[in-house]
N, C-alpha and C positions, 0 to 999 in steps of 0.2 A: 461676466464672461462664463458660460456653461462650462461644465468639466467635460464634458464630449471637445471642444472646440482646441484646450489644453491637446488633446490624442490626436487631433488633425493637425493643429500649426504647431507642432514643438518647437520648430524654430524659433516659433515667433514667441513663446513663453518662455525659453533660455534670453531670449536678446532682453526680455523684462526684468528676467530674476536676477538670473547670472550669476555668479558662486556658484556655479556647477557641480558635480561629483565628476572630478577629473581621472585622467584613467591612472595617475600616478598614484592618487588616494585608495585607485581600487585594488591597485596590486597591490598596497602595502597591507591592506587590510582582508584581503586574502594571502597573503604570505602571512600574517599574524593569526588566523585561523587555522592553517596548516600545521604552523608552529603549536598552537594549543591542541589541537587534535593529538601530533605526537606526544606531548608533554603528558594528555590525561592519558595513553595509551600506556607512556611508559612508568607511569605513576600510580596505577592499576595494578602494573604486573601483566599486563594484556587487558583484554575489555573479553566480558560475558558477555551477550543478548540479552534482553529482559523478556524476550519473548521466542516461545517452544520455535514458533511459525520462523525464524531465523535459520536453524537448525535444518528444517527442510530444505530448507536451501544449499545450507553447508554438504548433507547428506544427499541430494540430486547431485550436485557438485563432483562428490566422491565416485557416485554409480558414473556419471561419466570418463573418468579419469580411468578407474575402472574395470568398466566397459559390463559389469554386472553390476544388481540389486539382491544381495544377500539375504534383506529383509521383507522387502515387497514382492520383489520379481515382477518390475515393472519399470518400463522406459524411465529415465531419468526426469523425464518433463511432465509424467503426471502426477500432479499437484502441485506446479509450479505457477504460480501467476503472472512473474517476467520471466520471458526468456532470455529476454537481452538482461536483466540481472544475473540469472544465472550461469549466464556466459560469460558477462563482467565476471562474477565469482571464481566461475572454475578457472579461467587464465590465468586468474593472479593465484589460485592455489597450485599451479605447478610450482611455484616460487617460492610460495608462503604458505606456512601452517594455513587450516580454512579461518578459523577463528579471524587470525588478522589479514586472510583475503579478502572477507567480506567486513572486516571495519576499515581496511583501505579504499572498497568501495563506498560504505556508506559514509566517508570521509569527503570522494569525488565531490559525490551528490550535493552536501553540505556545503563545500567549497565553491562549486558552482550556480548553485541555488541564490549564496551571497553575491556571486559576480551577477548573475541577471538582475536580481534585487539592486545594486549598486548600478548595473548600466541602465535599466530603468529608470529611474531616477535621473541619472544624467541627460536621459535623451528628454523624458520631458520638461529637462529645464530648471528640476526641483532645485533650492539653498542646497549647498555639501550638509549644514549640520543637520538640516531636516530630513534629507536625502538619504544620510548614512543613519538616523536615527533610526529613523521606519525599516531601514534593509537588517538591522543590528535586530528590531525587536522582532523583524520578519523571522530572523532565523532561531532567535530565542523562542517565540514563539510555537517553533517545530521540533525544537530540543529534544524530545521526548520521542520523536519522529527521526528525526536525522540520523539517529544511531542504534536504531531496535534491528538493525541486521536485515532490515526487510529492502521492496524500492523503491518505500514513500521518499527517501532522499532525493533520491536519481526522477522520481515522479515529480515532485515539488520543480527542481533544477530545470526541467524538460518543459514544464508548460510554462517557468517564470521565459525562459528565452523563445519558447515560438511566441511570447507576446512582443518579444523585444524585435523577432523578425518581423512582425505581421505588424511592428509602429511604422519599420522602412518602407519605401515601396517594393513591390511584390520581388520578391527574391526566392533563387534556387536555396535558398538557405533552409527558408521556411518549408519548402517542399519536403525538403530531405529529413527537419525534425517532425513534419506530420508523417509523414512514413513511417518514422522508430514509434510514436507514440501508443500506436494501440497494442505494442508488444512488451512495452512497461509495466501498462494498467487497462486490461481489454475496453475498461468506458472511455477511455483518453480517444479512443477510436470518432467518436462523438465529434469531439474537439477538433480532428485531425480533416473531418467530415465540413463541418461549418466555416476551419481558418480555410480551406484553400477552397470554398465554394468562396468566399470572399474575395480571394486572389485572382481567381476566376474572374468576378465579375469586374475587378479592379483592373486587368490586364487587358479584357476588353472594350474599357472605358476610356483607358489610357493610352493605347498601341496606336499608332500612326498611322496604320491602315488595318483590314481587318486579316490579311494571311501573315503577318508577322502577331498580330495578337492569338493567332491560332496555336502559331509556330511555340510561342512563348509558353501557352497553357497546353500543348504536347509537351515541351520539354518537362513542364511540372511534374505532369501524370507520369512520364515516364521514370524521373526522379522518386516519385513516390510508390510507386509498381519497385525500382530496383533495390529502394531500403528496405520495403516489405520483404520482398519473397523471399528473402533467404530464414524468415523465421513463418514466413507462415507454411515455404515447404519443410521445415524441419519439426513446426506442430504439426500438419498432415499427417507427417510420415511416420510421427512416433504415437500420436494419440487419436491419429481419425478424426480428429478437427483443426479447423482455421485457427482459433482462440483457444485460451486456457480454459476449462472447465472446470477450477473451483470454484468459482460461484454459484455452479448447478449444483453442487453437493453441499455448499451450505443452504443452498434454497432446500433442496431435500431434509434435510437433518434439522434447521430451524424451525419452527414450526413460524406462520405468516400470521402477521396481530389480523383481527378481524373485523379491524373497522370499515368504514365506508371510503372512496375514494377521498374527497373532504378532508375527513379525519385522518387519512396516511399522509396523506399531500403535507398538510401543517406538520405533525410530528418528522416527517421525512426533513423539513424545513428546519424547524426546530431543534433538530440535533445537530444539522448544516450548520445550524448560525452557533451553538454551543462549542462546537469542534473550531472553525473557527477564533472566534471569539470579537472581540470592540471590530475590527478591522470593517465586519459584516455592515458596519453601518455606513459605510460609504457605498457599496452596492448601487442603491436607489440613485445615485448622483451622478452614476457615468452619463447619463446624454442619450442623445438620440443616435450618433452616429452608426455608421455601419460597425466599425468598431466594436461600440456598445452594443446592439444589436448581437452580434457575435456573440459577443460574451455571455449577455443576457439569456441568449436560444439555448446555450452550453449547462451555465444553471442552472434553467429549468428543465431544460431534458433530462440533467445528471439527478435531478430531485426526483422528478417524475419516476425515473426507473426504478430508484429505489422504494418510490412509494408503491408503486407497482408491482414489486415482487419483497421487500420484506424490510422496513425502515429501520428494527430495531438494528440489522447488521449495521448500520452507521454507528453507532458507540460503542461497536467494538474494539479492542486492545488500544485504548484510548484516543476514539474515534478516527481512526488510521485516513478509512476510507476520505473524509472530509479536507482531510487536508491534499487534495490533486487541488480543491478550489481557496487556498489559503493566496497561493501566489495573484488570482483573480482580482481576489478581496485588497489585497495589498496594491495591486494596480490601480484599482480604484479609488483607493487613499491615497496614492502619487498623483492618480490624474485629479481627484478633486485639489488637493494643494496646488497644483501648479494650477489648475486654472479659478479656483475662488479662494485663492491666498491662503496664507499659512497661520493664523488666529484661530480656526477651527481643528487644525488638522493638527497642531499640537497636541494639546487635550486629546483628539484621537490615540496617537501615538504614545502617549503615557496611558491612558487608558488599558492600552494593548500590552503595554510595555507591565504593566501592574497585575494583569491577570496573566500573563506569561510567566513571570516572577512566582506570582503566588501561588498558582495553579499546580497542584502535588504532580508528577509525572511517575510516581511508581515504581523509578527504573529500581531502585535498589531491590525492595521489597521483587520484583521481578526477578531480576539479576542472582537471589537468595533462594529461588523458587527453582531455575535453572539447576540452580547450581545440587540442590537436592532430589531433583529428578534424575540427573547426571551419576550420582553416589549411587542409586537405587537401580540405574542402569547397570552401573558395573556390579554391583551385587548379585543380579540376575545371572548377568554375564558369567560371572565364578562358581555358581552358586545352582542356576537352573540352567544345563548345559542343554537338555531337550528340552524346555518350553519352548508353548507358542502364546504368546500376547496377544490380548485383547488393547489396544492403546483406542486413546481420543486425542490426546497431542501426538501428533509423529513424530516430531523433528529431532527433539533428544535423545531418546530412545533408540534410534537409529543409528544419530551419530555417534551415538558411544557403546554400539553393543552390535552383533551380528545376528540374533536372536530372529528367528520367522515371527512375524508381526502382521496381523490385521486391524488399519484405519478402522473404525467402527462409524464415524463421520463419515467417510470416503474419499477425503481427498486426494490418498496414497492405496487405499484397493478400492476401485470404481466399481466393486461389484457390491458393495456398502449400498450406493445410491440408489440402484436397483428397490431394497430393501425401504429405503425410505423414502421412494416415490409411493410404493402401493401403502405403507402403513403410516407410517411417522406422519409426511404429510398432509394427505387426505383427512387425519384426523384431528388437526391441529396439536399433535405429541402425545393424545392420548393414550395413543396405541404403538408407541415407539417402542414399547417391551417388545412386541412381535416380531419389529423387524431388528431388533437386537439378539430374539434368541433365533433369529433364522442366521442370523451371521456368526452368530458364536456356533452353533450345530455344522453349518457348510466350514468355515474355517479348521474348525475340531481345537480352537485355543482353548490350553490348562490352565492361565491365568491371564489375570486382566490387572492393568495399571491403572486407576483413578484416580483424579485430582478431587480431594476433598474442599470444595470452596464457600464453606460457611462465612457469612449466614446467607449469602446468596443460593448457595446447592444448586445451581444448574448444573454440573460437571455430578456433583456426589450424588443427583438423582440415578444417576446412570447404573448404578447399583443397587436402588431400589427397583429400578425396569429388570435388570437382571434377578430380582430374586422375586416379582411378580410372574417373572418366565417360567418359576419352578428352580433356577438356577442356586445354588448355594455358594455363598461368598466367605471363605476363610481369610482374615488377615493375615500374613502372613510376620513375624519376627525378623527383621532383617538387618537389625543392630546397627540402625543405620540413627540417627538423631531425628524424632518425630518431625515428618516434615507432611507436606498438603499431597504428595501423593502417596497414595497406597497400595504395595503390593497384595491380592488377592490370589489365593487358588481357588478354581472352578471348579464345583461337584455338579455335574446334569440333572437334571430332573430323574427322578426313581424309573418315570416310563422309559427314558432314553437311555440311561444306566444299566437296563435289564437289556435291550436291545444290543 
């Protein structure tokens, strides 16, 4: 029996297996998730981010609340990636410090991520133990993911349940989660694009005659036209566009590998199936169905793009991006068990379950890095009451300091990007000094924050661009415990000093 045929008759492969994942098992073990979430929360002392990118959020969060940006002077939403995250965020920060506004979110996320992964499983008929096995490694798995403050949680959660809508037949349900999704994670749009042309075609297939099947696929559209608009009028109206645009300002500011189509496609792949991990191997095994088909178009579109504008951003802050298709990969490994037995899918699921376990996630070492950019914020804060900052991370820096700051990235001053379309780009980063002293000159920043990341130096290059500029870089003393970022004072070049 194909593991496509498992995704079409679940009925008929629960009536085979049966030991279900029943819904009493699911709430217990999401109420026991719940429960551990608080315990490590409160065992912490509160929870850090391990990552700057968290912080922007916390800090868009604030500027709404608000109602100014003291650092940027710029709409709350640019350089936000979700809106609907950051909306999540700021409601629950009327309530609560941000910190644990957004670990209550990325708690949701988590907690629901589990229930799709558990209903999963039950609808296609999986054992409870193999069932809850695969959902347990599923979200061990993302560990690293669930809790960095960002909305790989809420992303993860969002695309395991439109799979769990899109098993049922064609439901307002599924409409209303393809709506939210491209406003989670703008490629999710993709996904949102391929589940309800499928709905589409299933409604028309199905429908008893052909104006009640019209009737049906207008209510969708219209469902999905009313989840949208309220963020894609409120990205319109605050940034001039439909979608978020960070990701044009890391295309701008990264420089793009310069292989052949070929050679990105594979490497674009390649880091897909790393970030993932074992799971990737069931893939190949969904089937023909339309189902499969869906999912398949979504993979390789989501690869394709990246191969297309710049692969290495997949392995960043521990391959973030890859994990929208973890939930995929995991369906695939329920659907291959339910429909070619559970001999195989074992071994899968230890597999996963072992490189989940072993697999370093950073947080600490993150968590320690925060925590010393944080220190070095309020130093500035007491210490340089008129500077203006040069940063490349934003998010801390902001949230702990009222300090005038220029993105040099651009994700938080959009007039960065500008800078790194005509230079950085075009030259594969040769000439990224250029557009870095054109931004430090228009800004007029007296110093600059740099993350020291030896022995990699991507980040610590950024000082050597500034001092190929003519720029001079004093470190500054700030009696702070040596830590990976450095405060710098700016001296201009002699020509621009004399001027």
């Amino acid at each position: 029996m194909p593991a496509s045929s498992a995704t079409a008759s679940a009925p008929i492969a629960q009536a085979k297996l049966g030991r279900r994942v029943e819904p009493d098992l699911r709430i217990a073990l999401c109420a026991a998730a719940c429960f551990g979430l608080a315990l490590l929360c409160w065992a912490r002392g509160g929870w850090i981010f391990p990552l700057d990118d968290a912080y922007i959020t916390l800090h868009n969060a604030r500027v709404l609340i608000d109602g100014r940006d003291p650092n940027y002077g710029v709409p709350a939403l640019v350089g936000a990636s979700s809106p609907i995250h950051l909306a999540l965020v700021t409601a629950f920060s009327l309530v609560l410090p941000g910190e644990a506004a957004a670990y209550l979110v990325a708690s949701i996320g988590l907690v629901l991520f589990l229930a799709g992964l558990l209903t999963l499983a039950q609808r296609l008929g999986l054992p409870w133990p193999e069932g809850t096995a695969l959902a347990l490694v599923g979200v061990a798995s993302g560990a690293g993911q669930l809790l960095n403050g960002l909305e790989t949680g809420l992303v993860m959660a969002a695309v395991t349940w439109a799979l769990v809508f899109a098993l049922d037949r064609p439901s307002r349900r599924l409409a209303l989660v393809c709506g939210l999704l491209p406003f989670l994670r703008p490629e999710l749009g993709l996904l949102s694009l391929i589940l309800m042309t499928r709905q589409l075609w299933l409604r028309l297939k199905a429908g008893p005659d052909r104006v009640t099947a019209l009737r049906a696929v207008t209510a969708d559209a219209t469902i999905v036209l009313l989840a949208a608009s309220p963020w894609l009028v409120w990205s319109l109206a605050t940034t001039g566009a439909l979608l978020p645009q960070t990701m044009a300002a890391k295309r701008a500011f990264f420089p793009k590998p310069s292989g052949s189509l070929p050679e990105n496609l594979f490497y674009a792949a390649l880091l897909t199936a790393i970030g993932i991990g074992p799971a990737v191997a069931a893939l190949p095994f969904l089937g023909r169905d339309r189902m499969a088909w869906a999912i398949w178009s979504f993979v390789g579109l989501f690869i394709l793009g990246f191969a297309l504008t710049n692969w290495e951003v997949l392995a960043h802050n521990g391959y973030r991006y890859t994990y929208a298709l973890l939930p995929i990969a995991l369906f695939a490994a329920l659907s291959f068990g339910a429909g070619r037995g559970l001999r195989l899918l074992r071994p899968l699921i230890l597999t996963q379950a072992a490189v989940a376990l072993l697999s370093p996630t950073h947080i600490a070492a993150g968590q320690e890095r925060v925590a010393q950019y944080r220190a070095l914020a309020h130093w500035a804060q007491a210490n340089l009451p008129q500077a203006h900052l040069l940063i490349h991370d934003a998010g801390v820096i902001a949230e702990a300091s009222n300090l005038p700051l220029t993105d040099l990235v651009g994700l938080k001053s959009p007039d960065s990007i500008a800078d790194h379309r005509r230079w950085t780009a075009p030259s594969g980063g040769t000439a990224r000094f250029r557009a870095l002293d054109a931004i430090v000159r228009r800004s007029g920043a007296t110093h600059a924050i740099i993350l020291d990341d030896a022995p990699d130096r991507f980040w610590a290059s950024l000082a050597d661009d500034l001092r190929r500029g003519g720029w001079t870089l004093d470190p500054l003393d700030t009696g702070i415990a040596r830590g990976p970022y450095i405060l710098y004072h700016l001296t201009p070049p002699a020509s621009a000093a004399a001027e």
